[in-house]
DSSP file (Angstrom, degrees, kcal/mol; ACC not computed):
  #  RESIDUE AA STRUCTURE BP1 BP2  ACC     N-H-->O    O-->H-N    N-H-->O    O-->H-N    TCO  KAPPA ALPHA  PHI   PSI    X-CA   Y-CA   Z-CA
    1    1 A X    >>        0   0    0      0, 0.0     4,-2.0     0, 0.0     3,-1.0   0.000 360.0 360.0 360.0 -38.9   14.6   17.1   -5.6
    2    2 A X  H 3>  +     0   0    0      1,-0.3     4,-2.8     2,-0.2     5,-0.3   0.906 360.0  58.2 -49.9 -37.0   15.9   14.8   -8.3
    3    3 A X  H 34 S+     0   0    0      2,-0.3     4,-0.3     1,-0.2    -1,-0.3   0.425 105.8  52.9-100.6 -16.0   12.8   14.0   -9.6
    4    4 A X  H <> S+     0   0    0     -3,-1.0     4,-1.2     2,-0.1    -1,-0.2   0.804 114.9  52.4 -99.0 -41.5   12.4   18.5  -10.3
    5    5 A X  H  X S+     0   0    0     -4,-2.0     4,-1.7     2,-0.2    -2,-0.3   0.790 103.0  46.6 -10.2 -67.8   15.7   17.9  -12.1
    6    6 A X  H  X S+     0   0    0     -4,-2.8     4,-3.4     1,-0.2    -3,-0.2   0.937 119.6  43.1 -79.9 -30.5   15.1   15.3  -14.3
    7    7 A X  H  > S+     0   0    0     -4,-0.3     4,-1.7    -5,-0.3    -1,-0.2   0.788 108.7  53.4 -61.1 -31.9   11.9   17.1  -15.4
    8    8 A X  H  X S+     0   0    0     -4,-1.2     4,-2.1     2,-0.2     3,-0.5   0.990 117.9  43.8-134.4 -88.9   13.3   20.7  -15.6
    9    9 A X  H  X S+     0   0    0     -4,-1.7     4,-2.5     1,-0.3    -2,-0.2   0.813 113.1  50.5  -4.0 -80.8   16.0   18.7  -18.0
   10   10 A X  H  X S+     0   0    0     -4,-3.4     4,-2.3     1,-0.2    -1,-0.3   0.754 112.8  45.8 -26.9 -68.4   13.3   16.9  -19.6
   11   11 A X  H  X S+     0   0    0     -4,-1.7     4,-4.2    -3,-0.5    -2,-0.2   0.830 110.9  50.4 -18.8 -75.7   11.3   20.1  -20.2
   12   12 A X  H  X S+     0   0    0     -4,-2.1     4,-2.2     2,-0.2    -1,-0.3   0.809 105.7  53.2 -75.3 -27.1   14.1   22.1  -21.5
   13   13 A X  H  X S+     0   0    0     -4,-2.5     4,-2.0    -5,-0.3     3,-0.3   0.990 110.3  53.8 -58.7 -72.0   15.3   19.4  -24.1
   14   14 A X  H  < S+     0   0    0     -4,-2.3     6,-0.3     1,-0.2    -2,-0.2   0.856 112.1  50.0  -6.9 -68.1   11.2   19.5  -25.5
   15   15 A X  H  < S+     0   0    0     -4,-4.2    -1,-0.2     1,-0.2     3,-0.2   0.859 109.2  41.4 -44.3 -54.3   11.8   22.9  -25.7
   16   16 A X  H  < S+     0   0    0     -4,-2.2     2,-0.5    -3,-0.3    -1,-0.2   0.848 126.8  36.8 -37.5 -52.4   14.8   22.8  -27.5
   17   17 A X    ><  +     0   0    0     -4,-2.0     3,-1.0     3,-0.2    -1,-0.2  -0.897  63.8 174.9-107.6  97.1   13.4   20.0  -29.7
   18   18 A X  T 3  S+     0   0    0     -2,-0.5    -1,-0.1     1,-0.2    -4,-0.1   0.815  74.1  60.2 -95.0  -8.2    9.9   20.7  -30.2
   19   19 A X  T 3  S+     0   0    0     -3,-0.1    17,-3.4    16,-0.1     2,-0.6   0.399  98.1  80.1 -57.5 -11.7    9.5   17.8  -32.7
   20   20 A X  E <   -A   35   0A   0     -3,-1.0     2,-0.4    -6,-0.3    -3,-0.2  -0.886  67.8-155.4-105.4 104.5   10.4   15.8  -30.2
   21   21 A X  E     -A   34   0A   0     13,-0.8    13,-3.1    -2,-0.6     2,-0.4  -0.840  33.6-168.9-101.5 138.2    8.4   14.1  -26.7
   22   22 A X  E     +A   33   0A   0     -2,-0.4    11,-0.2    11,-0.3     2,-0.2  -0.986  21.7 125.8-136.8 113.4   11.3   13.6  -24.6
   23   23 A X  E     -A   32   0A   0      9,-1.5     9,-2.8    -2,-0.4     2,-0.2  -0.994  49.0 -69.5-165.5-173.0   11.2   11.5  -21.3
   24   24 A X  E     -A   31   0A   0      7,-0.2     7,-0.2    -2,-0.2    -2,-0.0  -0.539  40.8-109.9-105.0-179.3   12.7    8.4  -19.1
   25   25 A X    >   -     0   0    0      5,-2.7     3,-1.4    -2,-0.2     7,-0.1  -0.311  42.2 -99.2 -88.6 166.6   12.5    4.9  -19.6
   26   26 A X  T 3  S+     0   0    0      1,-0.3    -1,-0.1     2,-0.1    -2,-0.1   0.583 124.9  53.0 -72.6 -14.2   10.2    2.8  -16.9
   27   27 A X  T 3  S-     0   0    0      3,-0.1    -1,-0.3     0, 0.0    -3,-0.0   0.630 110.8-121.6 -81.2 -23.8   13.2    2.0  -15.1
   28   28 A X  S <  S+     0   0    0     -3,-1.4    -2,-0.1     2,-0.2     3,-0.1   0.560  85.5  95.7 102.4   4.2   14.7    5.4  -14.7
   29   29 A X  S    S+     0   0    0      1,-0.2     2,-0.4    27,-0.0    -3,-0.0   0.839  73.8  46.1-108.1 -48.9   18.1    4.5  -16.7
   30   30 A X        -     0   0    0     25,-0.1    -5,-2.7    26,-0.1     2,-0.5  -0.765  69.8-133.2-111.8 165.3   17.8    5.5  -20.0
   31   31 A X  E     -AB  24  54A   0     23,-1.0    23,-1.8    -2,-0.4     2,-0.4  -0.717  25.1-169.8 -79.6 130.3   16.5    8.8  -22.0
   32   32 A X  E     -AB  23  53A   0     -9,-2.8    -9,-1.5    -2,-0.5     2,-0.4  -0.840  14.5-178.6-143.3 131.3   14.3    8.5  -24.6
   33   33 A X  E     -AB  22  52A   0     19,-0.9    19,-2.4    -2,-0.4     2,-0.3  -0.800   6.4-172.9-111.0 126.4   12.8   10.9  -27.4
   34   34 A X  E     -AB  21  51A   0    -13,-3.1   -13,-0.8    -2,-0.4    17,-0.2  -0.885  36.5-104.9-141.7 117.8   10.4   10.0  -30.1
   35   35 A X  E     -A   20   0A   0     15,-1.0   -15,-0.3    -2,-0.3     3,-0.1   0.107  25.1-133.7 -66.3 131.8    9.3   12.2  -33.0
   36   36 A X  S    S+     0   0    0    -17,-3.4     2,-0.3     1,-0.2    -1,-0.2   0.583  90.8  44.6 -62.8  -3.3    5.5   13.6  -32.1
   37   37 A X  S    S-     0   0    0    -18,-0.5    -1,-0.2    13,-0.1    -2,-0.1  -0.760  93.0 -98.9-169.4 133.2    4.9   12.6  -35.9
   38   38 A X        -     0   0    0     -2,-0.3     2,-0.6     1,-0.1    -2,-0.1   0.559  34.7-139.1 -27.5 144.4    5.5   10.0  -38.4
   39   39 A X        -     0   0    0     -4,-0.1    -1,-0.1     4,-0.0     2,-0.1  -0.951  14.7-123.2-137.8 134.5    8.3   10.4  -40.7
   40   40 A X    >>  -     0   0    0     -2,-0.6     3,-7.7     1,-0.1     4,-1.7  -0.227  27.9-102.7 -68.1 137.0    8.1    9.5  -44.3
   41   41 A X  H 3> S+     0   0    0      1,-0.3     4,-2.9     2,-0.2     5,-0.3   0.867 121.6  49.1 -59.5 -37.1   10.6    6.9  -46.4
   42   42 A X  H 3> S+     0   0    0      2,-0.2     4,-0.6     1,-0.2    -1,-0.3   0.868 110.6  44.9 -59.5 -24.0   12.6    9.8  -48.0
   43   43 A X  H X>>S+     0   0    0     -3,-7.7     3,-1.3     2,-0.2     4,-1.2   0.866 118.0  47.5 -91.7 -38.2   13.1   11.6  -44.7
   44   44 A X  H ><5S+     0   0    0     -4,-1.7     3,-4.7     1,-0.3     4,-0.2   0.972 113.0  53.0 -34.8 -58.5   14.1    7.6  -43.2
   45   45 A X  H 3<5S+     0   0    0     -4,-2.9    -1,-0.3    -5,-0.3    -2,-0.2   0.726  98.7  61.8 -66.1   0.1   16.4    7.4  -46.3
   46   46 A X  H <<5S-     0   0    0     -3,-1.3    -1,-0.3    -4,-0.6    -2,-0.2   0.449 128.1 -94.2 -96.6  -0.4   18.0   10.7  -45.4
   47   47 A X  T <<5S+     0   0    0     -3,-4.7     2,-0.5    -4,-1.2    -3,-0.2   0.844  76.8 145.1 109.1  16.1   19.3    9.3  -42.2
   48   48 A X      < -     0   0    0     -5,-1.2    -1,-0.4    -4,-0.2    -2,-0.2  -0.918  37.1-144.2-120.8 129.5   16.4   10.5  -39.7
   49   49 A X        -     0   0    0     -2,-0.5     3,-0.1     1,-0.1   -14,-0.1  -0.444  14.0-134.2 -97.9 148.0   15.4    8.1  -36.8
   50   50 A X  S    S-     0   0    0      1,-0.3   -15,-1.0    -2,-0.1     2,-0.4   0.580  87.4 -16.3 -77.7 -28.8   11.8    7.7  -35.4
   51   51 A X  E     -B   34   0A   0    -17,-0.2    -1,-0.3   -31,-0.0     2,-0.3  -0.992  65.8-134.1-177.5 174.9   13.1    8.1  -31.8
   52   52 A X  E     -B   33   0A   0    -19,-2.4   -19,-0.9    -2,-0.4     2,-0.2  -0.923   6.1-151.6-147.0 100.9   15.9    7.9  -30.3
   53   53 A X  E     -B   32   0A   0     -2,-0.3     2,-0.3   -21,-0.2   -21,-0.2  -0.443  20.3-178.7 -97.3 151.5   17.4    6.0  -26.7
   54   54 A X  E     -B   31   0A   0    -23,-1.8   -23,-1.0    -2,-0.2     3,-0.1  -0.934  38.9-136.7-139.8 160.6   20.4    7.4  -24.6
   55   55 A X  S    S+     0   0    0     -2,-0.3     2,-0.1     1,-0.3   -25,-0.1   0.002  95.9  11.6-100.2  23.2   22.3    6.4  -21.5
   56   56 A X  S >> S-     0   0    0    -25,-0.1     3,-2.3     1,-0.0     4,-1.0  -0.289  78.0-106.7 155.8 118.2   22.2   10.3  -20.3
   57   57 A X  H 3> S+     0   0    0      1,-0.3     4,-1.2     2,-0.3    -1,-0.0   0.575 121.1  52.8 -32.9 -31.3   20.3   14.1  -21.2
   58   58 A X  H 3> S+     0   0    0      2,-0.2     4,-1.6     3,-0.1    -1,-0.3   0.954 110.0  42.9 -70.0 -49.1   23.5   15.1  -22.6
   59   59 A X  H X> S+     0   0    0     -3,-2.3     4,-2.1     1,-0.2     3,-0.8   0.965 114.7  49.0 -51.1 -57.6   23.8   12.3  -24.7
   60   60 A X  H >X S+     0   0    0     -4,-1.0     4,-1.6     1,-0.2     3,-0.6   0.920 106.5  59.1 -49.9 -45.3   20.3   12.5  -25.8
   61   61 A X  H 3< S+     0   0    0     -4,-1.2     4,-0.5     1,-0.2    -2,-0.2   0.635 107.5  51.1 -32.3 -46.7   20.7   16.3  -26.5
   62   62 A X  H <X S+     0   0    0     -4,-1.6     4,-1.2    -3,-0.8    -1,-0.2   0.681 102.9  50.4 -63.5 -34.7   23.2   15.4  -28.7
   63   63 A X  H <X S+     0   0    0     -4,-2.1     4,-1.7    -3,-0.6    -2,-0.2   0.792 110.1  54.1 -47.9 -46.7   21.6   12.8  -30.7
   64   64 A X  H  X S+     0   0    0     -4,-1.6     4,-1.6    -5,-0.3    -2,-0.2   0.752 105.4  55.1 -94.9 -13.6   18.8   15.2  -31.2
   65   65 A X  H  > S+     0   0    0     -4,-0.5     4,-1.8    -5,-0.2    -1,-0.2   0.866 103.6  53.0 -68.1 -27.6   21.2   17.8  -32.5
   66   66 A X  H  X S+     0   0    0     -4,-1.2     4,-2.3     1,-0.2    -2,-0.2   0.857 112.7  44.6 -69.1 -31.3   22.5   15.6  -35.0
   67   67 A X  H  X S+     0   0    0     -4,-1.7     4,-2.3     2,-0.2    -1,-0.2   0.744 104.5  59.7 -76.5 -37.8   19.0   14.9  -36.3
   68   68 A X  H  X S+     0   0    0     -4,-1.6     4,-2.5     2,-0.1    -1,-0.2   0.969 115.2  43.8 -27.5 -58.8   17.9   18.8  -36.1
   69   69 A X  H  X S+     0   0    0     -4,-1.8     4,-2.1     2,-0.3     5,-0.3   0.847 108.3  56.9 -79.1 -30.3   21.0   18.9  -38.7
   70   70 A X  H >X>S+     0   0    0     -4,-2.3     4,-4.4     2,-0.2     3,-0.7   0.972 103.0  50.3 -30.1 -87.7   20.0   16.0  -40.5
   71   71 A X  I >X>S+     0   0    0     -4,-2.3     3,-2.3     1,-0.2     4,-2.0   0.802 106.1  60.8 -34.1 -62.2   17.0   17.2  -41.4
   72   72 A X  I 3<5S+     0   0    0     -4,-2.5    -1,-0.2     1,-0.3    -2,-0.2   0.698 105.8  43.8  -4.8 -76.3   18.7   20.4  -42.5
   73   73 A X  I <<5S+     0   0    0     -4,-2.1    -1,-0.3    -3,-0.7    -2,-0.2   0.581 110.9  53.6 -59.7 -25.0   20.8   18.8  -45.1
   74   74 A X  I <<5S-     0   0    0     -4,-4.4    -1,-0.2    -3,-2.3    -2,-0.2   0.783 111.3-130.3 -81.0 -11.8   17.7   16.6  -46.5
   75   75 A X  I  << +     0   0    0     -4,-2.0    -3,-0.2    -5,-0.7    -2,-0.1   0.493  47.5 164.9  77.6  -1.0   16.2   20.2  -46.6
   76   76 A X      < -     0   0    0     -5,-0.9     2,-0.4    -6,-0.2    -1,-0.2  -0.334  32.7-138.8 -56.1 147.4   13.0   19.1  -44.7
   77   77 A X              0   0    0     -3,-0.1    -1,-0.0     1,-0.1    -6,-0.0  -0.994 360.0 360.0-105.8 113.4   11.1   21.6  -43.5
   78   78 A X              0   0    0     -2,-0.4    -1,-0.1     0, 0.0    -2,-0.1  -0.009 360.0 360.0-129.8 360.0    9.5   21.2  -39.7
């Protein structure tokens, strides 16, 4: 039952972030998200991570809202 959870979580964060492959670490402890495609030294110097590690799917969620909003403000377009 966990284990439909964390995926159903998993899943719906992807969704959310669709730049974004979203799953857990081989241990089962942390979240981690990493952009499906290489990101260029202007969008690095604007403050945008290649992926991104969390201690918990809210936490990550949040991370990857601050990076949605990055990108905003650099004006990249996705």
């Amino acid at each position: 039952m966990v284990a439909k959870a964390v995926e159903e979580r998993r899943v719906s964060l992807e969704t959310a972030h669709p730049g974004w492959c979203v799953g857990l670490s081989r241990t089962g402890v942390m979240w981690v998200a990493t952009r499906r495609r290489t990101l260029s030294g202007r969008e690095l110097r604007a403050g945008l991570v290649q992926s991104v590690i969390e201690d918990s799917a809210d936490a990550l969620a949040e991370r990857l809202a601050e990076q949605d909003d990055a990108e905003l403000r650099a004006g990249i377009v996705r």
